[in-house]
N, C-alpha and C positions, 0 to 999 in steps of 0.2 A: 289430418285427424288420426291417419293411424301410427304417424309418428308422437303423438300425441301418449295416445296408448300403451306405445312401448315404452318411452320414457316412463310413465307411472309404473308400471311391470317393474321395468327396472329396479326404481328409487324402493320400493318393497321390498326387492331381494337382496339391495343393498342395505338396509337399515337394520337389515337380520346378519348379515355378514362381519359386523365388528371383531375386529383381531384379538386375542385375549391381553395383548400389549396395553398397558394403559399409557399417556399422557404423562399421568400424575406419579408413574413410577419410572417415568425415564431418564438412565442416568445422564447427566448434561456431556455431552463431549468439551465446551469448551467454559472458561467461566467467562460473568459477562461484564459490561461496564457502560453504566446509565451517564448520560451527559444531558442537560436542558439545551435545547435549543431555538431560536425564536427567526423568524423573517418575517416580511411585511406583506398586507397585501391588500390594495388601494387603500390605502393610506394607515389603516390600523396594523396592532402587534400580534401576529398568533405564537404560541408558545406551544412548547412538546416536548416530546423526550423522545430521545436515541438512544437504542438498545443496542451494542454489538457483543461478537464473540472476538473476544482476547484470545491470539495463539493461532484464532487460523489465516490462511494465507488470505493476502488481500487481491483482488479487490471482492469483496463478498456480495452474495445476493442478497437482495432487500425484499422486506413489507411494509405497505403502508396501512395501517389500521387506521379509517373511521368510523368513529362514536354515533350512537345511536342517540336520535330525540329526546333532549332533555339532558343528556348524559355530557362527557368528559372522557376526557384520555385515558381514565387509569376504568371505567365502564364498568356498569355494576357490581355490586357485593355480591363473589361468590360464599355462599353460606359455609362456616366450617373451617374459615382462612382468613387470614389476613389482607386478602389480596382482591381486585378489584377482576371483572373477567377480560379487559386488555392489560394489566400487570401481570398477570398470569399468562396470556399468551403471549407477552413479549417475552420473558424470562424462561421460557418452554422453546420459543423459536429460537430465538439466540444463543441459549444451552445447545440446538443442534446446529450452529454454523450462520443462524440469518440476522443482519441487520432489522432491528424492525423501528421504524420510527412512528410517533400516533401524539396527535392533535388534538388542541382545541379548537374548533372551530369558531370564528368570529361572534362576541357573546355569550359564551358558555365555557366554564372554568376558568385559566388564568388569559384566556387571548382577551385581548380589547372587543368592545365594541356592546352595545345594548344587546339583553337578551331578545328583548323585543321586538326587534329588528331581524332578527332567526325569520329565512326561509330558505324552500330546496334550493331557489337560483346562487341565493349567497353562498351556501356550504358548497357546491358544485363550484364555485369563483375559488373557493378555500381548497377546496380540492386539488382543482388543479394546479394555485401556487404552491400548493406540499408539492406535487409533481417537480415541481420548477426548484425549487429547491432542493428536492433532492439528488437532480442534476450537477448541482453545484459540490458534490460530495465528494472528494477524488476517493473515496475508500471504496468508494460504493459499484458496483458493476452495474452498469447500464442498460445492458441487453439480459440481465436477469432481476428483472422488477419486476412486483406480484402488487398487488391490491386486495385489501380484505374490509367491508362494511358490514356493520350490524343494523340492521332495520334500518331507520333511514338512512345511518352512513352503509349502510348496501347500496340504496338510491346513487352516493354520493359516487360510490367504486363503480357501480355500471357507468355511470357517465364519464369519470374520467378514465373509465378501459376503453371506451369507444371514442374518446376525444384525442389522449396523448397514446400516440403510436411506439413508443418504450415497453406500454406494460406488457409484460410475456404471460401472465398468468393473472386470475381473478378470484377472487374467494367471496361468496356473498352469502350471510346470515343473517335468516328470516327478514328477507331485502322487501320493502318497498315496493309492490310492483302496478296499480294502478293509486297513483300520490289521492286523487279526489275521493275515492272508495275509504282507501285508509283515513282522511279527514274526517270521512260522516260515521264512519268506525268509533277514532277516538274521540271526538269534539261533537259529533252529534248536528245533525242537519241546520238546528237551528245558529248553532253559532259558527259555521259555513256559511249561513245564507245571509248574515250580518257582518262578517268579514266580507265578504263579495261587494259590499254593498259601499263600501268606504273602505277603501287604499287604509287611508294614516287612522281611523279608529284605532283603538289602543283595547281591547278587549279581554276583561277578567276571566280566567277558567279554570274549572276543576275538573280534572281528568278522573275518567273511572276509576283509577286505584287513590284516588285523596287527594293528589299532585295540588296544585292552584300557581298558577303563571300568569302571566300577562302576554300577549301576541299581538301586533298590527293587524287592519284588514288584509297587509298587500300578504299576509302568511296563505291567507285562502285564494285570494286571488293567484298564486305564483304556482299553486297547486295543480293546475290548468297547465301550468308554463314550460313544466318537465316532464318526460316521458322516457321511463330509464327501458322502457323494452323498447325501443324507436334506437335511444343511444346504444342498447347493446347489438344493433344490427349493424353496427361501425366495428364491433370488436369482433379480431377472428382467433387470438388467443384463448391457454385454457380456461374455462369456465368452471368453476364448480360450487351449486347452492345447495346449502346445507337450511333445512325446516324443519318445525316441529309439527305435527301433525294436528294438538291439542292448541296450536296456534291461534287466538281470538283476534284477534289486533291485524298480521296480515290476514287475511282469507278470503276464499276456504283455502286449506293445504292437503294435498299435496297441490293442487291446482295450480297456486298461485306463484310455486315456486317454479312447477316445471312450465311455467308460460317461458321464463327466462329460456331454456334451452330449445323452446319451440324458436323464435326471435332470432337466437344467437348460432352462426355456424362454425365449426372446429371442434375440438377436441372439450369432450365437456360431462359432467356427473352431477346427478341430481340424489339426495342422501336424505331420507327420511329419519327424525330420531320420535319416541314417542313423549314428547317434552309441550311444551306451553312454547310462548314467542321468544323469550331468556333462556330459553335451555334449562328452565327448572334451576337457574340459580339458589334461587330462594329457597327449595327445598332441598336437595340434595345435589353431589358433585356427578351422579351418574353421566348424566348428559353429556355436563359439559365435558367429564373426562371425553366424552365420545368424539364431540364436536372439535375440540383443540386436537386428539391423535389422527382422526379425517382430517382436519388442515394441514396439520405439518404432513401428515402424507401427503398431500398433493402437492407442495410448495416442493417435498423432495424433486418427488415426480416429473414437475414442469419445470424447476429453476437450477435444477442439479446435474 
């Protein structure tokens, strides 16, 4: 409990402490150069894109970004730009020296597979063959791999920090941290309590902001199935989650973010911004400048 405490302490004095350096004015050290790339995994095609920096020495440190609920590789519209909020953070990383490579996960954007068929077990399966591939990468350095999730690909980066023993460092925004909470959050008790009920239902829904998808029972059921503060008691690498305080979707926050570093032991920061669950994309770039100059610091920090 009372380390509990201190962490909130913290994450408040931290959230006040922003560098006057922005993100969005930093000049790139290196230029960069996008490539598509795709591999398999049990039996479907996921595709991505790889981001590196041209000119520095190889073999370079990486990121892997996954995409949040509903979303894609290139991850929300930030307002004001052309740019999506992982094309932005890839183009930001890479400008400072990191590979970053970012996924679709199975069902959603250009990877194979039904949307409806999307649960945390399969993205955590997706996960970890991003891992596995990017193994296979001779440019890449091995012993300097980071992982960065957004909302549920948060979920996705806790589990595979605590599963493949390569990652050195973890980044996790507005992460997922009780999956069945967040369920009767977004979808509301009743169609939780209807997915439970039938595995293969096929279930119509409309998400508080307008969304309308289609999901399996086994989406609710699998909800049960993961527990990303259990898997982060596997990771002893750096940690660091980044929340909005104005947060609906996970909560409450700060709470919910600093469970993560109650859980997790090693080297770790818990970073309040005063944003909604997207970092106030929608509205303005405040934020997220904040959020993207907090990552690439820490990414310095542990993989450099």
């Amino acid at each position: 409990m009372q380390r509990y405490f201190i962490i909130v302490l913290a994450c408040f004095w931290v959230s006040m402490a922003f560098a006057t350096e922005s993100a969005f004015s930093l000049t790139p050290k290196y230029p960069i150069k996008e490539s598509l790339v795709s591999f398999t995994n049990e039996g479907q095609v996921i595709k991505g894109i790889l981001t590196v920096p041209e000119g520095k020495a190889k073999p370079w440190p990486a990121v892997v970004l996954f995409h949040g609920f509903t979303d894609n590789k290139h991850e929300l519209p930030v307002i004001g730009t052309k740019e999506g909020l992982y094309d932005m953070a890839a183009r930001i990383f890479a400008g400072q020296g990191f590979a970053v490579l970012r996924i679709d996960f199975r069902g959603s954007g250009e990877s194979e597979g039904r949307w409806e068929d999307t649960c945390n077990s399969g993205q955590v399966s997706d996960g970890l063959a991003t891992m596995q591939y990017l193994s296979t990468i001779a440019d890449i350095d091995q012993e300097r791999i980071a992982v960065l999730g957004f909302s549920q690909g948060g979920l996705v980066a806790a589990c595979a920090a605590g599963r493949y023993p390569k990652i050195k460092s973890a980044i996790l925004w507005s992460p997922v941290t009780y999956p069945p909470l967040s369920g009767v959050t977004v979808f509301g008790k009743e169609i939780v309590e209807k997915g439970l009920q039938d595995r293969n239902a096929v279930l119509s829904i409309t998400l508080p902001w307008g969304a309308q998808l289609q999901l399996k029972g086994m989406y609710f059921q699998d909800l049960f199935s993961i527990d990303p503060l259990a898997e982060i008691t596997q990771y002893h690498g750096a940690l660091l989650v980044i929340v909005g305080l104005k947060d609906t979707i996970v909560t409450p926050q700060p709470m919910a973010g600093a469970a993560y570093l109650i859980y997790h032991s090693g080297q770790e920061s818990l970073i309040t911004l005063d944003a909604d669950h997207a970092f106030n994309c929608f509205i303005n770039t405040e934020s997220v400048d904040k959020l993207l100059y907090w990552s690439l610091n820490w990414l310095e920090k542990t993989l450099e």
